[in-house]
C-alpha positions in Angstrom: 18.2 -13.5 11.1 14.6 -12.4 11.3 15.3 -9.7 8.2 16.2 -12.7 6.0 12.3 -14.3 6.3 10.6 -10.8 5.1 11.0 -7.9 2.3 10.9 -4.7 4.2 11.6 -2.0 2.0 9.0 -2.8 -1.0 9.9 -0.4 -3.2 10.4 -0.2 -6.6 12.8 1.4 -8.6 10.6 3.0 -11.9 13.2 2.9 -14.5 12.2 -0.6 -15.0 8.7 0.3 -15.4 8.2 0.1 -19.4 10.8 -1.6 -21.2 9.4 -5.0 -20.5 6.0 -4.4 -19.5 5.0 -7.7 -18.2 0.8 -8.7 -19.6 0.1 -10.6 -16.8 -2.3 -9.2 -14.2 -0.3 -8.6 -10.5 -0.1 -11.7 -8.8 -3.4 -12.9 -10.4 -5.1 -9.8 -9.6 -7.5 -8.2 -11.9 -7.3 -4.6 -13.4 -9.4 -1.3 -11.6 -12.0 -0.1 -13.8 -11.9 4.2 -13.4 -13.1 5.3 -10.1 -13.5 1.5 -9.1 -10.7 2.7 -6.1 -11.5 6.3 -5.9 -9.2 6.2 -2.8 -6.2 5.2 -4.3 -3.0 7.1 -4.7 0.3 6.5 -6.5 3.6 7.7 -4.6 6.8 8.4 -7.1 9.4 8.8 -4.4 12.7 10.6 -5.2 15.3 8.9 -3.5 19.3 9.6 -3.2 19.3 7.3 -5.6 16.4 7.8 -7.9 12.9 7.6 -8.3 10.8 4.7 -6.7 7.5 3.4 -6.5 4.6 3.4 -3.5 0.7 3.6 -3.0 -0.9 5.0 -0.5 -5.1 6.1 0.3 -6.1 9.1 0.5 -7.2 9.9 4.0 -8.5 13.6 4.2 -8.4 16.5 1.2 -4.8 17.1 2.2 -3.3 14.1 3.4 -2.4 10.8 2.0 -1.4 7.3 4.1 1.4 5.6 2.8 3.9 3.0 4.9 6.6 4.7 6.5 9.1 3.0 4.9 8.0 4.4 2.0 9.4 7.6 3.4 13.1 6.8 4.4 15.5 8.7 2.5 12.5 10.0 0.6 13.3 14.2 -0.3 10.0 14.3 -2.1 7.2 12.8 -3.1 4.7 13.0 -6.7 1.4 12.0 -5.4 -1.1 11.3 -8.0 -5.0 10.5 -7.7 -7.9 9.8 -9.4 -5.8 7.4 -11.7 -5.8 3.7 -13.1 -3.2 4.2 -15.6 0.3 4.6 -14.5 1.2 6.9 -16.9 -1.1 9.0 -19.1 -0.5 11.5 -21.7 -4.1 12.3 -21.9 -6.3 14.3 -19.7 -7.9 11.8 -17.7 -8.7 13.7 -14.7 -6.1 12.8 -12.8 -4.3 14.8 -10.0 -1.2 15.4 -9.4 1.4 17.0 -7.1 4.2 17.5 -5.3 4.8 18.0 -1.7 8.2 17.3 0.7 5.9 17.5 3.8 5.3 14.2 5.8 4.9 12.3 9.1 6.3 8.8 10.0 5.3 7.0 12.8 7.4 8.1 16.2 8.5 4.2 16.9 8.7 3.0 13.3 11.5 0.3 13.2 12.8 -0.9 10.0 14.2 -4.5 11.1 10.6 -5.7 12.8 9.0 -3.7 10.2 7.0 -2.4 13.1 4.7 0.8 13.1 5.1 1.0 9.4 2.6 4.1 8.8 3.2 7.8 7.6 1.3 10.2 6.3 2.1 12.3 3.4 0.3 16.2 3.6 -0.5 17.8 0.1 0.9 21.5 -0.8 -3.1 22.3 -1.4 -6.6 20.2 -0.4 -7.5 18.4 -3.5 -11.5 18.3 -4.6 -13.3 15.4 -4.0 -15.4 14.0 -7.1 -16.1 10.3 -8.7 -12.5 9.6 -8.9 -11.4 11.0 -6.1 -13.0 9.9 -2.4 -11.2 9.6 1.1 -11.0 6.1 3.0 -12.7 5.3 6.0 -10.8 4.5 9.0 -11.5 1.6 11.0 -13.2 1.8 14.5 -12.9 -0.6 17.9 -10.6 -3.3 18.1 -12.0 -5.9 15.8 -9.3 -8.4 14.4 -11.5 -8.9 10.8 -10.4 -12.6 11.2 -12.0 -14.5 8.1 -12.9 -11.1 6.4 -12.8 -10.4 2.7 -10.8 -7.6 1.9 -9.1 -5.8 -1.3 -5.7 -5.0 -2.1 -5.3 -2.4 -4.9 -1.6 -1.1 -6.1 0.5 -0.7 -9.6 3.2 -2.7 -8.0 5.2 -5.8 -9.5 3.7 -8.3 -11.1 5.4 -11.0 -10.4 8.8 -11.3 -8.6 10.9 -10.2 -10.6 8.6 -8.7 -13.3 7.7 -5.4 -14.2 5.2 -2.9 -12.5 1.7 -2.8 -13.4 0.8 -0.4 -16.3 -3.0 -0.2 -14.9 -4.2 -0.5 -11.7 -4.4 -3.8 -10.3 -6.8 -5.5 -7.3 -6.8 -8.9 -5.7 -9.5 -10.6 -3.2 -8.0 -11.4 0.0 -8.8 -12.9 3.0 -7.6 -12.1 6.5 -6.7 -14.5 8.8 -5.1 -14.7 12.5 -1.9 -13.5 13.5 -0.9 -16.9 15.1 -1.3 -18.2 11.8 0.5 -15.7 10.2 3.4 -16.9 12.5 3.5 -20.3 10.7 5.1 -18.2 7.7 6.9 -15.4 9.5 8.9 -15.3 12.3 6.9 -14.2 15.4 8.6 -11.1 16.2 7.5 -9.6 13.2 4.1 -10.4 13.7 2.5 -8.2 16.6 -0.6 -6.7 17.4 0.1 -4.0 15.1 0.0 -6.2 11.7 -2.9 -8.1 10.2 -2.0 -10.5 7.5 -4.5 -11.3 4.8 -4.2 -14.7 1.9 -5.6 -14.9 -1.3 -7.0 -17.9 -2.6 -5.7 -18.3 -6.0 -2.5 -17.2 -4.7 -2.9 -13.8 -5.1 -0.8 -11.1 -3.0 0.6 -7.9 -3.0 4.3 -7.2 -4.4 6.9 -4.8 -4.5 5.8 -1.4 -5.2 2.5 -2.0 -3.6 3.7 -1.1 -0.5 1.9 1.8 1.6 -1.2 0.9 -0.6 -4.7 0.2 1.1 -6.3 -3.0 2.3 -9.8 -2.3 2.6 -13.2 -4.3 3.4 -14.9 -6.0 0.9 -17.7 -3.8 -0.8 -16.5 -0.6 1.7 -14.0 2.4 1.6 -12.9 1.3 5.4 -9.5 0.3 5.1 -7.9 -2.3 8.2 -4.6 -2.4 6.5 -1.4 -0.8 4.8 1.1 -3.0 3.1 4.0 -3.1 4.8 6.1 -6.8 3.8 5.9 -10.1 2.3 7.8 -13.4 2.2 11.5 -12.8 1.2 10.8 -15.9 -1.3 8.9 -13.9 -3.6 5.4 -12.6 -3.9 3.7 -15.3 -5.8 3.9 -18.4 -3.6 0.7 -17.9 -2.0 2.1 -16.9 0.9 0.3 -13.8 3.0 1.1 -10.7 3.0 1.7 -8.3 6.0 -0.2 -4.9 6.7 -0.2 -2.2 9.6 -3.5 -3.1 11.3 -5.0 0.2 11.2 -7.3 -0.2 14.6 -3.8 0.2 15.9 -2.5 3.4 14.4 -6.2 5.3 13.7 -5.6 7.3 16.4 -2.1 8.3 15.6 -3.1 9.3 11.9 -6.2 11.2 12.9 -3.9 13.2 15.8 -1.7 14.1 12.6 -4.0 14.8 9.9 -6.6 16.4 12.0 -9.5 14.0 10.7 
């Protein structure tokens, strides 16, 4: 079964977000400083079941770029910006609100974890400043083979651990697709994805999903994170992302950019 190699659905539920905070950094990743990822959003889903956990980048003053399966079964979502703590009781300058009002992709399909975009659209445009800046989109059709890029996200720190309490980042690098299909199954890895490795073993994990995967030193982001290996997240296996020279089109038509 092609399901049984990958972990689609990468969220996480937050009730398990504070009672055994876990100190080590997110699959060897390193925490944001404030404004470091001005781009950044946190997504706290509520779900039939209750609340879970996504990231997403802010695209435009009123929309926000998440994975679409980050949206299924979703009825709302608490989009927050301009943050590196999860929570925070103090005025830090952080945004937040809620909105019930997105887009996911036409042909997303949750078994090849194909197409895995949406956007999310704010009730109101939000004010840029410091802390809070819009992502670049990419532009042609390069494949960023050999690139360094950043993953950012407040997801699990380990498998099985405990969401990050601060923002998290990890160095990654990209590399081909036909590599990528030495770990995955081929039919998951299409066009449409661009896997990225770290070198310590550093990766994205569950909650990090819809979160941005951007260039090295830039605000142009070439990825969201969509899956990982079904063995857990810190292996030092790759993680998948929707290759954004595939969808930056699609997202534009729906945001307006």
């Amino acid at each position: 079964m092609i399901a049984s190699t990958i972990v689609i659905a990468s969220l996480v539920a937050l009730s398990a977000a504070f009672p055994s905070a876990d100190l080590t950094r997110v699959v060897n990743g390193q925490t944001a400083a404030a404004g470091q990822f001005p781009y950044q959003a946190l997504l706290k889903i509520q779900l039939p079941q209750g609340r879970a956990l996504c990231g997403g980048s802010l695209v435009n003053a009123q929309w926000v770029l998440t994975a679409g399966h980050c949206t299924q079964g979703a009825s709302s979502f608490e989009v927050t910006l301009g943050a590196v703590d999860l929570e925070s009781e103090s005025d830090d300058g952080r945004v937040v609100l809620t909105t019930t009002e997105y887009y996911r992709h036409e042909k997303y399909n949750p078994l090849f974890a194909s197409n895995d975009v949406a956007v999310v659209k704010l009730p109101e445009p939000v004010q840029f400043n410091e802390r809070i800046q819009p992502i670049q989109l990419p532009t042609g059709s390069d494949t960023y083979a050999d690139r360094k890029v950043v993953v950012s996200g407040w997801g699990l720190q380990k498998t099985g651990g405990s969401v990050a309490l601060k923002l998290q980042y990890a160095p990654l690098t990209v590399i081909t697709n036909s590599k990528c299909t030495k770990t995955y199954n081929p039919l998951v890895i299409k066009k449409t994805t661009i896997c990225a490795l770290g070198g310590e073993k550093q990766s994205p994990c569950n909650g990090d999903s819809g979160g941005p995967l951007v260039l090295e030193g830039t605000n142009v982001q070439v990825g969201v994170v969509s899956f990982g290996h079904a063995s857990g997240c810190d292996r030092g296996l790759p993680g998948a992302f929707a290759r954004l020279t595939s969808f930056a089109d699609w997202i534009k038509k729906k945001t307006g950019l």
